[in-house]
N, C-alpha and C positions, 0 to 999 in steps of 0.2 A: 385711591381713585377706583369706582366702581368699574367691572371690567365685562363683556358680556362678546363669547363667541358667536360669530354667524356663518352657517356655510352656505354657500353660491356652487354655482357653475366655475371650472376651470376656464380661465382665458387666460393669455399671455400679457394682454396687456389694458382689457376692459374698458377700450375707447374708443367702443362703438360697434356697429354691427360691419361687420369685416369678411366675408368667405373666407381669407387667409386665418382667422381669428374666430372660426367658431366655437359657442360655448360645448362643454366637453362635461356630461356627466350633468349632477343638480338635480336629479330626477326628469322626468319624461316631457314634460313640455319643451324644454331647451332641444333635445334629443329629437322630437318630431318636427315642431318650428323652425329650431336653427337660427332660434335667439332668445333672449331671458332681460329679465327687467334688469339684473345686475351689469348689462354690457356698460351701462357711463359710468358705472363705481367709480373709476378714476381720473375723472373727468373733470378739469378743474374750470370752473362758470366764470363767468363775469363780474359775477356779484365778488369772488373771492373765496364763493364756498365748493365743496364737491359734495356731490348726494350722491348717499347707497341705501338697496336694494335687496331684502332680502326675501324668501318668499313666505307669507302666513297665512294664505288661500290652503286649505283643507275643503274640499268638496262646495259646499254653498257659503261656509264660512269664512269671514276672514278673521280669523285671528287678533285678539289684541297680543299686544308685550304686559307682561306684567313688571311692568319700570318698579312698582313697590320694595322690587327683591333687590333691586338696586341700589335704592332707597330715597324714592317719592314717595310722597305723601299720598292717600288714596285719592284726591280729586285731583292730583297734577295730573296736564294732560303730557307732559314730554318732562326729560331730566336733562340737565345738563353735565357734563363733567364727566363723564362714560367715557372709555378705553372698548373701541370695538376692534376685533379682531376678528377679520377676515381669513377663513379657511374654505379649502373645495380642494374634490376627491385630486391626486394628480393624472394629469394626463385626462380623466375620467373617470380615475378608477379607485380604487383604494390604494394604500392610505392617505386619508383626507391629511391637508399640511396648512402652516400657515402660508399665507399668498400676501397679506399685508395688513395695513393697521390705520385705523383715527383717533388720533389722540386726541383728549380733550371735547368729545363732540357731541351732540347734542341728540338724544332717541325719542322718539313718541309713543304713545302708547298705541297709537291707533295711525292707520294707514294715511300720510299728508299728499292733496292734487297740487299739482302744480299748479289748474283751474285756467287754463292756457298762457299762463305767466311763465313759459319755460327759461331755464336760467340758459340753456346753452344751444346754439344752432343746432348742434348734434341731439340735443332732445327733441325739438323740432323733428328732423330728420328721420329718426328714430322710435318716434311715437312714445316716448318712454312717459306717462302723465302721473306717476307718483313716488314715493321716496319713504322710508324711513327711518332715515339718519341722515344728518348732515354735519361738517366741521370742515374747518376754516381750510385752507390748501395746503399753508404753510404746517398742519399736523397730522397728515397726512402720508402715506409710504405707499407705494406697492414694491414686490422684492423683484427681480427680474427669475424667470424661471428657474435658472440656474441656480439662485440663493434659496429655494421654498424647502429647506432641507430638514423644518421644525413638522416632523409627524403624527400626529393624535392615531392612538390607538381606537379599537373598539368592546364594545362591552362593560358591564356594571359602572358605574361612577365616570363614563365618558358620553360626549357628546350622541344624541340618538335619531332618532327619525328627523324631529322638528330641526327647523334650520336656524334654533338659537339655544343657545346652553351657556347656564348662568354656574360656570365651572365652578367657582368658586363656594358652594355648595358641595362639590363633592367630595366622598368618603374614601373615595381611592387613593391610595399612597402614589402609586405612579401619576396619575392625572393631577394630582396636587403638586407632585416633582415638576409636573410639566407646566402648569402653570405660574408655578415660579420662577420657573428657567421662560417663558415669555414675559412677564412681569419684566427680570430681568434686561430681557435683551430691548423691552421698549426704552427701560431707563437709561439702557448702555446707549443708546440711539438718540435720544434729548442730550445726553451728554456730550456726547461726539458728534452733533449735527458739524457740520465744514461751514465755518463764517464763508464770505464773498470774496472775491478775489482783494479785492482794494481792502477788507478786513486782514487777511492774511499777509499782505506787503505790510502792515503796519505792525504788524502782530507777528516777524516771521521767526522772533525766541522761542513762542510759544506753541512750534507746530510740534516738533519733536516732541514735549510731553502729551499734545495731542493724542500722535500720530500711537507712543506708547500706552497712551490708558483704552484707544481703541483696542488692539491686539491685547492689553488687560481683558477687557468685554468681552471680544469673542473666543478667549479661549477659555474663560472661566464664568462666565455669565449667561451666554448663550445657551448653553445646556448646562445638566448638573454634572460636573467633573468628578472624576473618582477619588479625587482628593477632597473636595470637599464633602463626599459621603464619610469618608477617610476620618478627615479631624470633627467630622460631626460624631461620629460612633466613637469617636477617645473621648472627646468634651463629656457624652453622655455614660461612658464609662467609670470614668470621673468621679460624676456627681454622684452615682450611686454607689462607690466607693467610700464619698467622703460624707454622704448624708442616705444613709439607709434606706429610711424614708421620702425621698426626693420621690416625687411624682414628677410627669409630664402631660400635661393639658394640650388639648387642640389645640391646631396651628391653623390660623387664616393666611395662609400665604407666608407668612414669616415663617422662615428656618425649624426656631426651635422653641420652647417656652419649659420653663422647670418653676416649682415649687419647692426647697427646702428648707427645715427646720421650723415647718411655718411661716416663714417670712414670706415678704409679698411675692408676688407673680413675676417673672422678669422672662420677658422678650428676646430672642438670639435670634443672632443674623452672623451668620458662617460666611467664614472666607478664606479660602486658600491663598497662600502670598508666598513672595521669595523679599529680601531686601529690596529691589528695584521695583518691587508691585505696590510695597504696604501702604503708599499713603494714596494711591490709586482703591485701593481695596478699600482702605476705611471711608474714602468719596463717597465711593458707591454704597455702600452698607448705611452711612448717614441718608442721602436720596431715599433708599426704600425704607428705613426705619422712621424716616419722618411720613413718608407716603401714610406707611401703617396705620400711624400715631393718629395723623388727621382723619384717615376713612373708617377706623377702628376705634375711634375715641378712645383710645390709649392714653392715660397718664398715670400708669408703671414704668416698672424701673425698663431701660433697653440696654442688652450688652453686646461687642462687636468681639466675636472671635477670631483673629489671625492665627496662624501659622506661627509668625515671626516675633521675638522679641519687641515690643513698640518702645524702644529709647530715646530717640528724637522728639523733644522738648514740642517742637510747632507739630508733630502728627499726635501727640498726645493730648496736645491743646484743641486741637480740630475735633475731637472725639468729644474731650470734656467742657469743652465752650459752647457745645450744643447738647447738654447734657447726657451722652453716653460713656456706657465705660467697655473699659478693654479688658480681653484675654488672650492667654498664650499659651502654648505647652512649655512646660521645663524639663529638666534633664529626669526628675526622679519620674517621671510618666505624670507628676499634676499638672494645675493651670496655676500660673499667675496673674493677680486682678488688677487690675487700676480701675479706679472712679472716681468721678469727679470729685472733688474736696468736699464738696457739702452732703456725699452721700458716703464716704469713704468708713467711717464708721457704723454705717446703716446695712449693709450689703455685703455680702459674700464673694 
């Protein structure tokens, strides 16, 4: 899914113009006004949608988006199916963090009026008469202050003046770490939404593995862990061990990608695990390796690297019934592979 940063003014909670709640940072109009288009960001309407605000006023200009880089066609006027990510400076100040997220939502290329059709009283109130983005409520997040703890750097290959950056372009090794480890934590977050209460009384087997694959997510998902830079640097050790010539090709968001002996191009997605993680880990590695697959037009080979031995019949099945195959470390310092039976002869 296309993914596209935007940064706003800091507020605590973005619903609405508040004294207790003024916007902080954003550059100077919020600062001498003492309010910004972004206050309804999460403001959830009537209709069922919430609309955000970024700014792309530059002097006389307004700004288009260039949805292309996303991947519109040149005459659409908006995209759908955008992952936007809301960042602003903290507190006001540097460094800018993430503050929240819309999944799934819809962007334009050019500024939308509400044309006095406002979706919420509070825009009424508020005067707020344009938008550009919207998505549904229910895929939707803000984090409460306390949680904004995901920080973008500054400089080369990060986010810059303009208040949208189409990260996923960037050359930088760290800002590409970081946009995996957000990647990540959106999927850990689909994953782990809490059913409804009368869902959980009927469902109450199923919270304990819940409640574990959440604490999986935030401790190995959220950011990049040192373990998994860890068994990414031996995996890639490895390979130029055992295939001289192994290249390694850009990576879009995915982990890792190699070339040996010729053979096709194969796709990695790293993951740390212990015995009680691994069939948590292969979940999640199958969610973002399909992600890939679909916004990447991938159809090469994908392999899921653990930590752990994978001997359990049904996690091996989970991997190879959606076409991926496994790795492991062994005792002599190599890996060993699994894949799927119709590729088992094909692949390394």
């Amino acid at each position: 899914m296309p993914l596209l940063f935007c940064n706003i003014a800091w507020m605590n909670h973005y619903a609405g113009r508040d004294p207790n709640d003024p916007p902080k940072g954003g550059g100077g109009f919020p600062v001498l006004e003492g309010f910004c288009g972004e206050e309804l960001n999460f403001v959830a309407c009537e209709d069922g949608y919430v609309y955000g605000h970024f700014e792309t006023i530059k002097g006389e200009e307004d700004r288009q988006v260039n949805i292309q880089r996303l991947g519109a066609g040149p005459e659409d006027d908006f995209l759908d199916g955008v992952d936007i990510v809301w960042t602003a400076p903290t507190q006001g100040s540097d460094p800018r963090c993430v503050v929240g997220w819309y999944r799934n939502a819809r962007i334009y290329r050019h500024r939308q009026k509400f044309n006095g059709q406002f979706p919420s009283v509070r825009h009424v109130e508020d005067e707020i008469t344009s938008f550009r983005v919207k998505a549904r409520i229910k895929d939707v997040r803000l984090l409460p202050s306390s949680e904004r703890r995901m920080k973008l750097e500054r400089g080369p290959g990060w986010s810059g003046q303009v208040s949208w950056w189409y990260a996923e372009d960037t050359k930088n090794r760290n800002a590409r770490d970081f946009v995996r480890s957000v990647r990540k934590l959106l999927e850990g977050e689909r994953e782990t939404r809490r059913p409804s209460s009368a869902t959980r009384r009927k469902r109450r087997a199923g919270e304990a593995a819940s409640n574990a694959y959440s604490r999986y997510v935030e401790k190995y998902e959220a950011v990049v862990h040192p373990r998994h830079n860890r068994l990414q640097r031996r995996f890639e050790a490895y390979l130029k061990d055992r295939f001289p010539g192994v290249t390694f090709p850009a990576t879009f968001c995915d982990d890792l990608r190699y070339v040996a002996d010729k053979r096709d191009e194969v796709m990695v997605e790293i993951k740390p695990t212990e015995p009680s993680t691994l069939r948590f880990a292969i979940r999640t590695a199958i969610g973002q390796l399909l992600d890939y697959r679909q916004h990447q037009r991938w159809n090469g080979k994908q392999l899921i690297v653990v930590e752990t031995e994978v001997t359990n019949a049904d996690d091996r099945a989970l991997a190879f019934d959606n076409g991926f195959g496994l790795a492991w470390p062994i005792k002599d310092g190599g890996f060993a592979f699994a894949w799927p039976p119709k590729r088992r002869q094909a692949v390394i």
